[in-house]
N, C-alpha and C positions, 0 to 999 in steps of 0.2 A: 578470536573475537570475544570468546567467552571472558578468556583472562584479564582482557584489558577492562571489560563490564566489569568485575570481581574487582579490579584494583581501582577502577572507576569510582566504586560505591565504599572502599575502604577508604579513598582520598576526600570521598565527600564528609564521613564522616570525621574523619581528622578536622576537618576542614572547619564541619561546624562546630567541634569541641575548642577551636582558636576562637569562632566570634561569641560563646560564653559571655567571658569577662570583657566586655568593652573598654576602652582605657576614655578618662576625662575627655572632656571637647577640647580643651588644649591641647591635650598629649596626642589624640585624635590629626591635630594638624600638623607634627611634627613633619617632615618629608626633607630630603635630601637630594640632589643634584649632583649630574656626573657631564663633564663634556669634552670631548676630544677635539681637539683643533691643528688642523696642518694648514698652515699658512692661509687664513683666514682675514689674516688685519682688514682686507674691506669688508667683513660683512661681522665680524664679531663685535665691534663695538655696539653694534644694536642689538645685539642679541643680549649684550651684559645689561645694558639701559633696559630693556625691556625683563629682564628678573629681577633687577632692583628698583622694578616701579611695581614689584607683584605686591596684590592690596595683603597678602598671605607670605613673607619670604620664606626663604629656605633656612633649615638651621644651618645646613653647608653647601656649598657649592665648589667644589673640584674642578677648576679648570685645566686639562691635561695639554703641553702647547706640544705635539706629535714630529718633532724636529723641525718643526717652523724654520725658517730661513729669512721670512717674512719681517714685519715688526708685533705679530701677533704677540709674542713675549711680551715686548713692551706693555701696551695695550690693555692686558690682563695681569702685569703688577703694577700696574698705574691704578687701575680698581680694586684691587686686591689689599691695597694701602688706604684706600678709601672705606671701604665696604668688608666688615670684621666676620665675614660669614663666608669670605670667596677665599677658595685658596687653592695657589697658584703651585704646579708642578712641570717639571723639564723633562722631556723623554728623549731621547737619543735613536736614531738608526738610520738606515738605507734611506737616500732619499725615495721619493715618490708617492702618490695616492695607493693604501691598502687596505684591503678593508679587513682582513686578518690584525691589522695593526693597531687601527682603530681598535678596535674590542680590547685588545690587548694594553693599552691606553686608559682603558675604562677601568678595568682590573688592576693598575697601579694605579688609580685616582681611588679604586675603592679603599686602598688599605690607608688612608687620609679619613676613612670616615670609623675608622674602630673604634674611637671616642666620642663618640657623637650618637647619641638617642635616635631614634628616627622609628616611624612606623609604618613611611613610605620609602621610594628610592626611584629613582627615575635619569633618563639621558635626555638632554636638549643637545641637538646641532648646535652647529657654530654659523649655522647661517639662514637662524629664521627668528622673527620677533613675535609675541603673542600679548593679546589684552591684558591689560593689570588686574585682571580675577581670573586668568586665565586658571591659576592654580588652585585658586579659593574655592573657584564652581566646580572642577576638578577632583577634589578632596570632598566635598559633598555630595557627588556620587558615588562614591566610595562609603561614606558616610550613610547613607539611604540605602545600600546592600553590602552586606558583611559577605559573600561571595564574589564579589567581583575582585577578581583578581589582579588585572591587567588593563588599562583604557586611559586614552587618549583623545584628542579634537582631531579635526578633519583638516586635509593639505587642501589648502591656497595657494597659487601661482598665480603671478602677474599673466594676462593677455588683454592687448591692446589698451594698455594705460591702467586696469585695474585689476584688483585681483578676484580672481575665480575660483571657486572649489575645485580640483582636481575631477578626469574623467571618473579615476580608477577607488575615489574613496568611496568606501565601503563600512557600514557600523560592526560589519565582526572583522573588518583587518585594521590593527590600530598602529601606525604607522611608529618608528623608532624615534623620530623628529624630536618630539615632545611628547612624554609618557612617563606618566607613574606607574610603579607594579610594587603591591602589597607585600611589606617585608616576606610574611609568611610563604607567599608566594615566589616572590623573588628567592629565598632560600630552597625552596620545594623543587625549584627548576633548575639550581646550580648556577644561580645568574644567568647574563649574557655569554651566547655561545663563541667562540671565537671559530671562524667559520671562512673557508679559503675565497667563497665566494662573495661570501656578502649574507643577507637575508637573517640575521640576530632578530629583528623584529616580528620576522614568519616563526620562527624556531620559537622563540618566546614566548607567541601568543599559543602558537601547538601546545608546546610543553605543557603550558600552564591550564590549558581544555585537559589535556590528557591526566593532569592531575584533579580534575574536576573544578577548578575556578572557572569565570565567568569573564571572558575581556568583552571590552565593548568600544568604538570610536562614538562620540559623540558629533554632531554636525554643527551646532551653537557654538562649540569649542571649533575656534579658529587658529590655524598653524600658520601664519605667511611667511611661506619660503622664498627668498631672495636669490637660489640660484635653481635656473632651471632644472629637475632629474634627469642625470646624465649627462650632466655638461661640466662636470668637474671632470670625466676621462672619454668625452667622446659619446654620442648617444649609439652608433653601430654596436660599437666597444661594449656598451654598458648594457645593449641587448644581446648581445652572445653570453656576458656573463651571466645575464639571468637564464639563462636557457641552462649553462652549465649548471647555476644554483640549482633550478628545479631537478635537473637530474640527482645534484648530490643529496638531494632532501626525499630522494624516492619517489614522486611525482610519477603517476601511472600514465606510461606513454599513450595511449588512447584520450586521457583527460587533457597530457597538452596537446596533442594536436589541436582537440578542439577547443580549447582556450587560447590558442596562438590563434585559431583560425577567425575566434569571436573579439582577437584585437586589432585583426586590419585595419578597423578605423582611424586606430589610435599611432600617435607619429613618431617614427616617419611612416606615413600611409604604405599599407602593405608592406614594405620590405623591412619593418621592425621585426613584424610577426616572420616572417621567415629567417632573419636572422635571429630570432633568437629561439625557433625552431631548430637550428641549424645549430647553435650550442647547444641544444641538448642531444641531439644527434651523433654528434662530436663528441658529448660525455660517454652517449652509448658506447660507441664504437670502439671509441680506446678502451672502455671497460674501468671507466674511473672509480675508486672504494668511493662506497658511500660515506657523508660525514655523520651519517645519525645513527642511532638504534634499529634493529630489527624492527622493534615495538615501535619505534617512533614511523616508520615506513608503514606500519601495518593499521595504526590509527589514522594515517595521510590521508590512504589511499580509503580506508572506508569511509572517510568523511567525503571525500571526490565523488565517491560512487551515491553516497548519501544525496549530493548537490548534482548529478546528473540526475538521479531517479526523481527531484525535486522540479527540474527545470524543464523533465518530459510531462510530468504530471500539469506544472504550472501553464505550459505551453504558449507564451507568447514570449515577443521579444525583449522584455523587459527582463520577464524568468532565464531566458539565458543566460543573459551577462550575468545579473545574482547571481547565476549557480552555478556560473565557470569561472568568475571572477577570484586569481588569489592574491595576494599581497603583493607585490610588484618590487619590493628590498631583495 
């Protein structure tokens, strides 16, 4: 514990020897875009109208099409002829939804941006739309503190005609949806993890505490996601793999129990949390390698322990979900 304070306070101070030299308000708004797409053509077209109406654009936008089958190709060199900042890449492989793939997608979109300035970088879905300042008001909190490292808006989903804030958003878990992360930052972490389960966004926002940055979700900042979570492979499906995630990310079995137990609410009522109780059980069991660091497992779990001693302290209902509540990628 001690080791990780020690590197804690070496990172801070790196940290602030970067915000020093400020760079111009222009240069200040430089930012870049990454986006992976498998077979998206119904919901991508809004998601391109909606970054080429941002009142701030991007210097690049990387649209990666993930062996599309679809006319998502199409789609995105139809804009990409249009619009001199979007540019369009083919990727090849297995069919199927993967989330190892994805990432993997996002890392050949990056090597498109080695000519291009930037002092942000950020991934948008392929399947959510955001206000036309979405990335302006975005960039100025970033702007307003030279530590934050990582931060994004709050998920929106459609119920019953309109959209809603998410149960599960949260201001310290900043969803991968839509999200800038601070060059300096983003190099600090080694990017986006490529990860068999899923969860780049949990990994992300850790990493980047662990190096002493700041992330934050804003709630003003609106994400409206177009496809319900877990409905592109199944929601049963998509809670076992979260169960798995949490085991591969080191996730102290005492903390999910009671974090599965404080999401029965949430749907499908009760038998969400038990399956995905039941991946992480299944991870135990077989004895899966962990995908992270020692150190990365050993900052997890003291922050866990951190938001349990928080939420006995706080002691009502409200204090729990806070304090057992994690990122849900």
């Amino acid at each position: 514990m001690f080791t990780i304070q020690r590197q804690k306070d070496q990172d801070m101070s790196d940290i602030a020897s970067h915000a020093i030299s400020k760079p111009s308000s222009s240069q200040s708004q430089r930012y870049v875009l990454m986006t992976a797409a498998h077979n998206e053509a119904a919901m991508i077209e809004g998601t391109i109208k909606s970054i080429v109406s941002q009142t701030v654009p991007p210097e690049r936008w990387v649209i990666v099409s993930d062996a599309s089958t679809d006319k998502t190709d199409e789609i995105v060199q139809e804009y990409a002829q249009r619009h001199n900042f979007i540019r369009y890449l083919r990727l090849e492989r297995r069919p199927g939804r993967n989330f190892g793939a994805k990432v993997r997608a996002l890392h050949s979109g990056y090597k498109l941006l080695a000519d291009c300035p930037f002092n942000f970088i950020g991934n948008v879905d392929a399947d959510v739309s955001l206000d036309p300042s979405y990335f302006q008001d975005l960039l100025g909190q970033f702007h307003r503190r030279p530590l934050l490292g990582l931060a994004g808006g709050f998920f929106f989903e459609e119920q019953g005609g309109e959209f809603k804030s998410r149960r599960g958003n949260r201001r310290y878990s900043v969803t991968h949806a839509a999200q800038l992360v601070r060059r300096e930052c983003y190099e600090a972490i080694g990017g986006y993890a490529v990860l068999e389960y899923g969860g780049e966004d949990w990994h992300a926002e850790t990493s980047a505490r662990m190096k002493g940055w700041e992330i934050e979700a804003f709630p003003d900042l609106k994400i409206f996601h177009h496809r319900h979570t877990g409905e592109g492979g199944g929601l049963l499906r998509y809670k076992f793999r979260q169960g798995r995630m949490d085991y591969s990310f080191g996730s102290d079995p005492k903390f999910e129990i009671l974090k599965c137990f404080l999401r029965v609410p949430d749907k499908p009522f009760f038998i969400g949390s038990i399956v995905r109780l039941t991946g992480f059980v299944w991870s135990s069991v077989r004895r899966d390698p962990r995908l992270v660091s020692d150190e990365f497992v050993a900052f997890l779990r003291n922050d866990q322990k951190e938001r349990v001693a928080a939420l006995f302290k706080i002691g009502s209902r409200n204090g729990w979900r806070k304090g057992l509540t994690l990122p849900s990628k």
